[in-house]
C-alpha positions in Angstrom: -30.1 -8.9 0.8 -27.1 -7.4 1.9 -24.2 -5.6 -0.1 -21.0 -4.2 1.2 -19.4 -1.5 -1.3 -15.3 -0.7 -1.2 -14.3 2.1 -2.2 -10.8 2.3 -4.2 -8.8 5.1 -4.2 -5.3 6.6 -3.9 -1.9 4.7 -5.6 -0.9 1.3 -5.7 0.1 0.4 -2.2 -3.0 2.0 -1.1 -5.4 0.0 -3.6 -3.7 -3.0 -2.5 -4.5 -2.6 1.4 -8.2 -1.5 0.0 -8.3 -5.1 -2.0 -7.0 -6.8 1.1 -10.0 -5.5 3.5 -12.2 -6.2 -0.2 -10.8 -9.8 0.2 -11.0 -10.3 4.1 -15.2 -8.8 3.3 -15.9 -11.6 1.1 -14.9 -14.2 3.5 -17.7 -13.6 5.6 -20.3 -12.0 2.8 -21.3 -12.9 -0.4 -22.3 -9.9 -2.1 -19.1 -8.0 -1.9 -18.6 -4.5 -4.7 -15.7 -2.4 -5.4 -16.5 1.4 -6.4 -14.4 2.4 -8.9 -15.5 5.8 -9.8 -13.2 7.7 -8.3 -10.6 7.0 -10.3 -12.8 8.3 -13.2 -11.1 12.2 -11.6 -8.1 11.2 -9.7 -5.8 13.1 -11.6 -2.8 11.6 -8.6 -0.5 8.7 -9.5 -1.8 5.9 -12.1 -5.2 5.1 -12.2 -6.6 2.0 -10.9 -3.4 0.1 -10.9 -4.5 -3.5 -9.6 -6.0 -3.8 -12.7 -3.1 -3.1 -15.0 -0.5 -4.5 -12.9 -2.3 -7.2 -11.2 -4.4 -8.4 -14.0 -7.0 -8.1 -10.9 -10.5 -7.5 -12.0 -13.5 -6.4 -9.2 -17.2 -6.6 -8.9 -18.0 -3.3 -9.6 -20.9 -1.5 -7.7 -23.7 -0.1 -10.1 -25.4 3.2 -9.9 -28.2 2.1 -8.4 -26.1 0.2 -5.4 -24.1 3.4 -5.0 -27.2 5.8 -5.0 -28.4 3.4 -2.6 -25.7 3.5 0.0 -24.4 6.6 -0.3 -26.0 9.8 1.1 -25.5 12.2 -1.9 -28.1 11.9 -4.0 -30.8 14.0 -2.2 -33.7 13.1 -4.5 -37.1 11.9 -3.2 -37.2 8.7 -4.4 -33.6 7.7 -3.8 -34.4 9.0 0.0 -37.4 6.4 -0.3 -35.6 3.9 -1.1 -33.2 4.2 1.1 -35.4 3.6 4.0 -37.0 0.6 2.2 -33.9 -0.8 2.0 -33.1 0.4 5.4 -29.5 1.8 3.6 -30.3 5.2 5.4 -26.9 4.9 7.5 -25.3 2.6 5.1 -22.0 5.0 4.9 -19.2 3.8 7.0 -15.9 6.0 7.3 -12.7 4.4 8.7 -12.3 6.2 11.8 -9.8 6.0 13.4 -7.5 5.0 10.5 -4.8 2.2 11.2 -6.9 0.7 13.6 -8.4 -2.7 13.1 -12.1 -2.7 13.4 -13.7 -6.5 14.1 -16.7 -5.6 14.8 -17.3 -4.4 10.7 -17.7 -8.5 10.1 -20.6 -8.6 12.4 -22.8 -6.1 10.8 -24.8 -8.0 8.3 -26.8 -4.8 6.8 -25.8 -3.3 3.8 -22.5 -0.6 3.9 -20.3 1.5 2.3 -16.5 1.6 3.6 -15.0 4.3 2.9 -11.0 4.1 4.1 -7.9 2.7 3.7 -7.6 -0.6 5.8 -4.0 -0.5 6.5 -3.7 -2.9 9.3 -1.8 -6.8 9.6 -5.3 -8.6 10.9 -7.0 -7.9 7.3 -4.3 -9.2 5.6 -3.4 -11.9 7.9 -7.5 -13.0 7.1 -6.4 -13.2 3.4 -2.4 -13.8 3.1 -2.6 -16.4 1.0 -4.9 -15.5 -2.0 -2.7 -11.7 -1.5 0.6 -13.7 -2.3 -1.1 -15.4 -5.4 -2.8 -12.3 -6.9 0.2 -10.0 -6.1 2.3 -11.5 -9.4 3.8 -8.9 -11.3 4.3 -9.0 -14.9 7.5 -10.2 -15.9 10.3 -8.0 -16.8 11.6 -8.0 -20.0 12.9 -4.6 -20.6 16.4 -3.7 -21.1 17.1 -1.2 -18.1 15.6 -3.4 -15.4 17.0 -7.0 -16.8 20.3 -5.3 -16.8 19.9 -4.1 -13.2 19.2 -7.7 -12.0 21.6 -9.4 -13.5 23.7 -7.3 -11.6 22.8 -8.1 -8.3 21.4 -11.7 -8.5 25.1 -12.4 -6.8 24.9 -10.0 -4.2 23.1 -9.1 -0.7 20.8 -6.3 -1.6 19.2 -4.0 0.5 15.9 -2.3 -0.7 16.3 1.5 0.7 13.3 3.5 -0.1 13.1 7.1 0.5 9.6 9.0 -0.1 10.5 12.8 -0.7 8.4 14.9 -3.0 4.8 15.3 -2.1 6.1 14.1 1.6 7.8 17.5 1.8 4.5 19.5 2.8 2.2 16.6 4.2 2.0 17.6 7.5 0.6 14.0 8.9 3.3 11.8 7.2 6.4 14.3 6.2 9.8 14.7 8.0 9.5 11.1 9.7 12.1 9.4 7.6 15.1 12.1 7.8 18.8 11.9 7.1 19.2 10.6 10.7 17.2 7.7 9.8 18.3 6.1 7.2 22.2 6.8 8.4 21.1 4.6 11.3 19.3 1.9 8.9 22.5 2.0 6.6 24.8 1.4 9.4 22.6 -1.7 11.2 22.4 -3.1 8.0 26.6 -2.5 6.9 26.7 -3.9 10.9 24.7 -7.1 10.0 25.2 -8.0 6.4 28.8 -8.6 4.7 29.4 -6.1 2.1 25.5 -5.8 1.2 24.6 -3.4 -2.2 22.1 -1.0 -1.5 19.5 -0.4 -4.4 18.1 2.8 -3.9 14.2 3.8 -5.3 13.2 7.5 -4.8 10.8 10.2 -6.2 14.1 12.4 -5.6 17.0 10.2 -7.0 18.8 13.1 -7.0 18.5 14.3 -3.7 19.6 10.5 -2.9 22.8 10.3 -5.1 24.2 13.3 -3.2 23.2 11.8 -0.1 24.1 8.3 0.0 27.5 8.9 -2.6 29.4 6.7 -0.3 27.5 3.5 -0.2 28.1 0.5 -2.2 24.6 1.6 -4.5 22.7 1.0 -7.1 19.9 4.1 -8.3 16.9 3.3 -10.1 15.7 6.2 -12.1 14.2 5.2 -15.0 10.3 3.7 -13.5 8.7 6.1 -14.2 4.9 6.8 -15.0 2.3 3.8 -15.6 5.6 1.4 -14.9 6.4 3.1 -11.9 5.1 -0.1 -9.9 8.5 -1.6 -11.9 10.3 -0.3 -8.5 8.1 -2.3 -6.0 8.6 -5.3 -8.3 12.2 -4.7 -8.2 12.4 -3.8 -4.4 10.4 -7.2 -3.3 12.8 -8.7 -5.6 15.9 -8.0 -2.8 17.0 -9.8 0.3 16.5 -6.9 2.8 14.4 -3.6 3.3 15.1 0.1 4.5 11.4 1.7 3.9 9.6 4.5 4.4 6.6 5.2 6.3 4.8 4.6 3.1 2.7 2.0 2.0 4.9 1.4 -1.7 7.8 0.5 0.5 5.6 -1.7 2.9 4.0 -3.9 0.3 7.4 -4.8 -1.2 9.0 -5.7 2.2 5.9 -7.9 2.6 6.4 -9.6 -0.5 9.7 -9.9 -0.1 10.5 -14.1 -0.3 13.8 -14.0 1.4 13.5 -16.5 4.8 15.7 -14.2 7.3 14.7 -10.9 5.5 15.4 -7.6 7.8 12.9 -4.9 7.5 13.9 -1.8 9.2 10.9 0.7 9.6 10.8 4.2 11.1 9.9 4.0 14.8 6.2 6.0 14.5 4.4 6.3 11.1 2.5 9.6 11.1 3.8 13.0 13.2 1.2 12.5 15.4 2.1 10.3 18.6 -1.7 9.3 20.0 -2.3 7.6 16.1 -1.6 3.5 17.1 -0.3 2.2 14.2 1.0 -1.2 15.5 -0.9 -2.7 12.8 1.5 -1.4 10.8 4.8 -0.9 12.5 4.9 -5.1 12.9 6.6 -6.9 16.0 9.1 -8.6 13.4 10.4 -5.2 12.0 13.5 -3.4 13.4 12.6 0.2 14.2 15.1 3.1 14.5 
């Protein structure tokens, strides 16, 4: 018998493209695990939010499964085992990353993935059930009911901008600059009559200074364990300015509006040979 373990890690956008590939898995296998332990240590973002957001609960892996598939544990008889069970190369690491890889739902042996899955063909697999397990929890707070009573008249515009820990990540940082998103604003103000823009940030202030002359809206106040309040509240406008980040990515996907524009950033990581097409989708307007 067979098992494929997931494992789950990173913040919410990424845990969702993880449960997407979880999802896509157990359309073609039955015994299907999610390994949860390294949330157990992840001192970054919120813990394992598709739980507390999502009200989404997985088959977790058990220690045995996991000794069993994963190279680590160098005793003798886990070593044993793992050639009884032929689960000697069990460990599979995404490589490269944004790439989809078919040929993963042809291997019937037991495996381990180890990545982030953050390509359209494992969602496409799986759109459906995503839609109906991606419900947010209603809002009921002051701050945020406030906010959408004030725009549920107008054109909004989603404009993400992921500063912060972006600032030193060499791979995904200085992609979305202030050229960018003065070309975003001005297709959009171009397009759209007299649309409010409703700004999310990890660096609201760094935003207020820059975008003081828009018709805007900041959201500050998210923060913590309700931080996935702004992805509830972004998928909740008409139209989308995000970031090469996956927060911003999910909410433009689950935004409901029929003739929704999603501008993206023309490449998502500084290095040019990385495909990330899977990404980056034929339907989004890149500047």
């Amino acid at each position: 018998m067979s098992i494929k373990i997931v494992k789950f890690l990173g913040g919410l956008g990424n845990q969702m493209f993880q449960y997407a590939f979880y999802l896509a898995l157990q359309k073609h296998f039955k015994n299907v695990r999610a390994d949860l332990t390294a949330f157990k240590t992840y001192a970054l973002h919120n813990g394992f939010e598709l739980h507390t957001v999502f009200n989404i609960k997985l088959e977790e892996a058990s220690p045995f499964e996991l000794n069993l598939l994963l190279p680590q544990n160098r005793k003798w008889i886990w070593r044993k085992l793992r050639r009884l069970y032929d689960t000697k190369n069990a460990y599979w690491e995404e490589q490269p990353q944004f790439i989809y890889h078919d040929t993963i739902f042809e291997q019937r042996k037991s495996r381990y993935y180890w990545g982030y899955w953050q390509h359209i063909e494992y969602i496409n697999m799986v759109a459906d059930e995503l839609r109906n397990h991606f419900q947010f929890p209603n809002i009921v707070d002051k701050q945020n009911t406030t906010l959408i009573r004030q725009v549920e008249n107008r054109i909004t515009v989603a404009l993400h901008v992921r500063r912060g820990d972006y600032l030193t990540e060499p791979l995904l940082g200085g992609i979305c600059d202030e050229k960018y998103y003065d070309r975003a604003i001005a297709y959009m103000q171009e397009r759209i009559e007299s649309p409010l823009f409703v700004i999310f940030s990890n660096d609201i202030k760094w935003c207020q200074t820059k975008f003081r002359n828009i018709d805007s809206i900041f959201v500050d106040w998210n923060i913590g364990t309700e931080s996935y309040r702004d992805m509830q509240l972004m998928h909740m406008c008409n139209h989308f300015i995000i970031a090469n980040s996956s927060f911003s990515w999910w909410a433009a996907w689950l935004g409901r509006h029929p003739e929704k524009i999603i501008i993206s950033p023309n490449q998502w990581v500084t290095d040019p040979s990385w495909d990330t097409s899977g990404l980056i989708l034929p339907s989004f307007k890149t500047l």
